[in-house]
N, C-alpha and C positions, 0 to 999 in steps of 0.2 A: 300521871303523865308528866312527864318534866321536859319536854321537846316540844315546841310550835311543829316542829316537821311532823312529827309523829300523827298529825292528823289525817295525812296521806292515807293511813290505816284506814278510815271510817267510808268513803266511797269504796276501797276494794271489799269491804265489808256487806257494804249495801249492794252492791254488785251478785258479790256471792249469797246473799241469803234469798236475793230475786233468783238465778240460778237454780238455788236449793229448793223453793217451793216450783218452778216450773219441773224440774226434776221429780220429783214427788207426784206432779200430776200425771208425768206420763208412767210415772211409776205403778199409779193405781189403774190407769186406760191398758197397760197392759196386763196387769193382774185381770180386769174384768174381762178382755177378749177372751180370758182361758175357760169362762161360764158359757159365752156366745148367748145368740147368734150377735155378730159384729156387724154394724149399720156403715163403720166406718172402713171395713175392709178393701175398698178398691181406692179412698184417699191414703189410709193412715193403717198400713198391712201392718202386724206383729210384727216383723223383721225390722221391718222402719222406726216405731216406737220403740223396740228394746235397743236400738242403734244411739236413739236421740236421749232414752231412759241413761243408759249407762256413760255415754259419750259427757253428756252433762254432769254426773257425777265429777268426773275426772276435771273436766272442765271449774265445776265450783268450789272444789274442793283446795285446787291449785289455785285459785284467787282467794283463799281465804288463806292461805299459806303465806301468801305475797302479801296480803296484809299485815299478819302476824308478823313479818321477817322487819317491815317496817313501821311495825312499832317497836319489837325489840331490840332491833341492831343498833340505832339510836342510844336508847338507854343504857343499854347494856356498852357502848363503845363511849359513851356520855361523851355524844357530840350532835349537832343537829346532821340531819339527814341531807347525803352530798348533795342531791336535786331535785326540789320535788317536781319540779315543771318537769321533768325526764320519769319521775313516778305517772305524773298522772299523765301523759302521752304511751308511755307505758300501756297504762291501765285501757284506754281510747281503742290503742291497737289492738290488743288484747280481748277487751267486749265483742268487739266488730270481727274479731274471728269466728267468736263463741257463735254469733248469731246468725254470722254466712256458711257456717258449717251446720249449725240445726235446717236452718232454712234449705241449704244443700240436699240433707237427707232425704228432707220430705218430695224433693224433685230427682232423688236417686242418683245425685252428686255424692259418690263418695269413692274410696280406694278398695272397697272390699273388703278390706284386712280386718279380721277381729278388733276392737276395742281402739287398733289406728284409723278408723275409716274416715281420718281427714284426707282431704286430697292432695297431693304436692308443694299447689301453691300457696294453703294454709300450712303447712307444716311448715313452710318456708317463712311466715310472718312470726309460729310459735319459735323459729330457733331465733329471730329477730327480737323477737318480744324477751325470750330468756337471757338473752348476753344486755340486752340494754339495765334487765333487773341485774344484775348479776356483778353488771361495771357500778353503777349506783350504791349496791353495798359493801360492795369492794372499795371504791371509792371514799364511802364513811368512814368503814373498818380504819383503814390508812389515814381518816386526818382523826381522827381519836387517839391514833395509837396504842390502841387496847383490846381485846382478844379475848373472851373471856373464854373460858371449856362450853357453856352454855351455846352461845350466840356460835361457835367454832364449827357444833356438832350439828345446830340448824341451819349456818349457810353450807358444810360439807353437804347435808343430804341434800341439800337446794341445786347445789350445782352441779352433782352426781343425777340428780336429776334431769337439768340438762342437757349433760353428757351420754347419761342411759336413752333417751329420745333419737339421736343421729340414727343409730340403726334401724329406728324407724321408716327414716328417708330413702331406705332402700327397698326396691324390689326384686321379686323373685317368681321365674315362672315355674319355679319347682317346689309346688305344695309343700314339701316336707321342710324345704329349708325356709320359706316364708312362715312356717308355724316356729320352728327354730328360734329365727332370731327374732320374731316375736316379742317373745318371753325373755327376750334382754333387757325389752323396753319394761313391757308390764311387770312381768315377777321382779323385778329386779329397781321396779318403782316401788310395788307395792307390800310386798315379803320383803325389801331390801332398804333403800335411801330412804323412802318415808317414811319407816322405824325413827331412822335418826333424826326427822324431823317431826314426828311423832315426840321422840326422847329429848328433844331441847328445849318443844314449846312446855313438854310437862316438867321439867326441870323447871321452868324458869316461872311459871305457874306453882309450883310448889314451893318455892323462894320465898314469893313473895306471898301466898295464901296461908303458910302455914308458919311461916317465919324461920323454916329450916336452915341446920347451917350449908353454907352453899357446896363448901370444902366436900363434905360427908354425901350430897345429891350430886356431886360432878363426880365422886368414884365412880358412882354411880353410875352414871353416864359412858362412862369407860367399858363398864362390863357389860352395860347393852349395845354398845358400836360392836364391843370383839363380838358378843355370838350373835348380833346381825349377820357381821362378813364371815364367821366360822359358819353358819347353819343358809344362810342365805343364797350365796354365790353358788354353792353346789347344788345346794333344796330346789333350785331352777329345774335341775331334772326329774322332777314329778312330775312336770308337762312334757313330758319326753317317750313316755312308758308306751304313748301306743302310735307315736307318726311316722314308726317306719327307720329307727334308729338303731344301733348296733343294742345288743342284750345288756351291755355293762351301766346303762345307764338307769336300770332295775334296780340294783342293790344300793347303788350311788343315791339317788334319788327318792328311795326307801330312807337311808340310815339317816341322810342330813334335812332331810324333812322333818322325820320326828325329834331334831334337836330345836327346829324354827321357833318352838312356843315357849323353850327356856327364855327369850329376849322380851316375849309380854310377860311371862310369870316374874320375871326380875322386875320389866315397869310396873305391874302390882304391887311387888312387895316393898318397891324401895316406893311407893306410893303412899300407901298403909304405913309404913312407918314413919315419914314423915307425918302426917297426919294425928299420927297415936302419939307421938313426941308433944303435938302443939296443939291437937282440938281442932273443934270448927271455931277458932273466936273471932277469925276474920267476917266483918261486917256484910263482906260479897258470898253469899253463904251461898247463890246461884250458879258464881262461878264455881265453889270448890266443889256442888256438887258435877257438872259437868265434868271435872278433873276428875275427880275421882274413877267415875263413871265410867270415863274411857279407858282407866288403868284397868279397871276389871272389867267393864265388856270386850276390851282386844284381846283379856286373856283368855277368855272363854272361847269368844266368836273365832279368832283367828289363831289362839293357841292350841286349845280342848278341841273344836271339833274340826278345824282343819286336822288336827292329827290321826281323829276318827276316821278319815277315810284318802288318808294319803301313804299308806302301803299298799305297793304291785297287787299283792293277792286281796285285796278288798276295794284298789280303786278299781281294777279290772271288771269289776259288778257296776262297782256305782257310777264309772264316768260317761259323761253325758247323760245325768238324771239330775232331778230337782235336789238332791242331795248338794253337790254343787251351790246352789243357791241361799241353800242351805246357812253352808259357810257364810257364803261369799257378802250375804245381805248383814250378820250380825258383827262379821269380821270387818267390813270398811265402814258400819257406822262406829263400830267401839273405839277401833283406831284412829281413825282421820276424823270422820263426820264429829263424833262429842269431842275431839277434843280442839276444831276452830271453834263449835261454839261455844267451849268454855274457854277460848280464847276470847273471841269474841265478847261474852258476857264481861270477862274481868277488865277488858278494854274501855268499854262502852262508857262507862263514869267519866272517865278523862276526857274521852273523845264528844262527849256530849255536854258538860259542864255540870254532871248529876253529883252526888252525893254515893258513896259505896252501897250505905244503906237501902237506897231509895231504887236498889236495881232489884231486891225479890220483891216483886212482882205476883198476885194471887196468878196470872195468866201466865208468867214466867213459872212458878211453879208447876202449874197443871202443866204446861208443856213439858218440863224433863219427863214427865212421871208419863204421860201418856205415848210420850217418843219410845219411853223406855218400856212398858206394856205391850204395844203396838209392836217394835221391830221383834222382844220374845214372843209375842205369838207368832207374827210371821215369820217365824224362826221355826219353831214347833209344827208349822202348818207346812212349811218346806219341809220339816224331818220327816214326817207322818206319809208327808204325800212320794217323797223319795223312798223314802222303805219299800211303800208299798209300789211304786213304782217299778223300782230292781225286784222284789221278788217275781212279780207279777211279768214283766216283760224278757230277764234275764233270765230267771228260773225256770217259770214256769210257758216259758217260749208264745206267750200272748201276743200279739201286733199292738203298734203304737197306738192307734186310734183307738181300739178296743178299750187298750190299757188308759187314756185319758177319761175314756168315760167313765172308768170305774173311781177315780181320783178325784169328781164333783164335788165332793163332801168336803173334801181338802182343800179345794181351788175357793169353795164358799166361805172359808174359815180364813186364809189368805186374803180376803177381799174384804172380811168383816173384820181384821184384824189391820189388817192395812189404810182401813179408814179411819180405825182408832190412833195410827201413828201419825195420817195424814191432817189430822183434827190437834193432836201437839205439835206438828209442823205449823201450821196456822195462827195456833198461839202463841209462838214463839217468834214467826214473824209480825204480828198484830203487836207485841211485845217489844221485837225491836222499833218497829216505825212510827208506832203513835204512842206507848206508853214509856218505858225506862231508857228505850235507846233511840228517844225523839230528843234532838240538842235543841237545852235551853238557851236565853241569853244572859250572858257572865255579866254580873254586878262590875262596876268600875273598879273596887277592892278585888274581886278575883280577877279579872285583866292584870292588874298590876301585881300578882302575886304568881301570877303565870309567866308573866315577862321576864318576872326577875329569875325564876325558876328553871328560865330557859338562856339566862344570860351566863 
């Protein structure tokens, strides 16, 4: 760390990993409704937990981004950070969304809408909260003077991000266009902009973990923005195939789908190479393995098996089945979720006064390995229980309810597997807060070797 500002990072940090384990729990409350009987069903209905499960995802996931953006923009524009008192007002505003929007749910305050079901006047506080982040780095960028292709390609997808949200703002009492524009926001978040900000934190994570040169990771960089926006903007129409839309958005939505996982198999490989060039010898062996991690679980999770069932003639079977889940649990941890917390991790030294070394952790380890255990079985237990799902309800014309009973075995397996991920979640936040990412107090020699580092 070579910025006093840069500290701003460590409360959006601690923010998102409280997030991350409430997340988690409602994660497992609803896995266990699908065993029954449910004691909590007239407080705490399926529909309500899978609203506040996923809602939070997006939620933590985007403060750990706002973190990340503010520790790197800094450095990377090596200048102190334009304000932090406008970060952490920021951050104030931002929490107090998170929490009148979860609280909302549970009293059936929301908008209805898939994955948006904040309500108007929270949506109105997140476009407030995004432009106030937005002027802040923009503000840096411009008294630095400096630009790098890194930091370039993570405020673009930051503030594409923003941008992709307005349609949000609108409504529609025409089902098919409310599902429509939708998917400008989501797909176009998550297939799209948070690639690139996916592709800039691991960029700049692999800089500096592996000593790569920067020249040879920012081509790089290049050829994962182009087939973002060649496989992306159109890949939108796989959520198109069955709302009621004209026929041409079939083959559209087939061809440019199955190009989407060229943009993770490129973050793999330009990953892996770096890597193979320089070794593990960096000291923060925690962070590279988190890096890594997410270069090859996004290519698996949201490259390999989104492409398994995103052609017309085979999603026609499987949409709206656990198949879906499938993806969607191993594709947004591989992507986003490892790779703030191996942002995270590689932060953590700086931001807390430790030593590089001093961040693997026996608890820090067991948690990758158990995270990473835990979401491939619940990964495998969503495939098994989706398979058999579509044959059993699609094929062979069974009723829904019929068909969940016969899926117990899988739903147990989901549950026992899911506590094994929930159990590395645990350790990784026990890991941030009391052991490696607890700040120490800096010896008078390291104050003044900070100071001067930041002058």
């Amino acid at each position: 760390m070579r910025y006093v500002s840069q500290r701003v990072a460590y409360p959006y940090f601690v923010v998102a990993m409280l997030l991350f384990g409430l997340q988690v729990a409602f994660g497992m409350l609803a896995a266990a409704k699908y065993l029954g009987p449910d004691p909590l069903r007239e407080v705490l209905p399926f529909d309500v937990v899978k609203v506040i499960h996923t809602n939070l995802l997006l939620v933590w996931v985007l403060t750990g981004f706002m973190g990340a953006a503010y520790y790197v923009v800094p450095e990377e524009s090596r200048v102190e950070l334009y304000s932090v008192r406008l970060a952490y007002v920021q951050l104030g505003l931002w929490t107090a969304m998170g929490v009148t929007a979860v609280v909302g749910y549970v009293f059936r305050w929301t908008a209805g809408n898939k994955l948006l079901e904040q309500p108007f006047p929270l949506k109105i506080v997140i476009v407030v909260v995004m432009l106030m982040f937005l002027y802040n780095l923009g503000m840096t960028i411009r008294a630095g003077g400096r630009l790098t292709t890194t930091e370039g390609v993570l405020v673009a997808g930051l503030a594409s991000t923003a941008l992709l949200y307005l349609p949000a703002l609108l409504e529609w009492d025409n089902y098919t266009l409310s599902i429509f524009y939708r998917w400008w926001t989501v797909h176009l978040w998550v297939e799209g902009v948070w690639e690139m900000i996916q592709g800039g934190i691991l960029a700049y994570l692999l800089i500096r973990l592996s000593g790569a040169d920067r020249e040879v990771l920012e081509k790089w960089l290049y050829v994962i923005v182009g087939l973002t926006f060649i496989s992306g903007i159109l890949g939108t129409a796989h959520h198109y195939y069955w709302i009621g839309v004209p026929r041409y958005w079939l083959p559209l939505g087939g061809f440019f789908s199955a190009l989407e996982p060229l943009s993770f198999l490129a973050m793999a490989m330009y990953a892996y190479s770096a890597i193979r060039r320089s070794g593990l010898a960096h000291p923060n062996r925690m962070a590279l393995h988190w890096t890594i991690g997410s270069a090859i679980f996004s290519a698996l999770g949201a490259g390999i098996l989104g492409l398994a069932h995103t052609w017309p003639s085979v999603n026609k079977w499987t949409h709206g089945t656990l198949i879906t889940p499938m993806h969607g649990h191993m594709a947004f941890f591989g992507a986003y979720v490892m790779i703030v917390l191996g942002m995270i991790t590689y932060a953590l030294p700086g931001l807390t006064g430790r030593s590089e070394d001093s961040r693997e952790t026996t608890a820090g380890f067991w948690a990758f390995w158990l995270q990473m255990a835990g979401m491939f079985g619940m990964t495998m237990a969503f495939a098994a229980a989706g398979i058999t799902q579509t044959y059993l309800e699609r094929i062979l014309g069974i009723g829904y309810l019929d068909t969940q009973l016969k899926l117990q075995v899988h739903f147990l397996m989901l549950v026992a597997t899911g506590a094994l991920f929930a159990v590395g979640v645990g350790l990784y936040l026990w890991d941030f807060f009391f052991l490696a990412g607890r700040p120490v107090a800096a010896t008078h020699p390291e104050r003044l070797a900070a100071a001067q580092s930041s002058s």
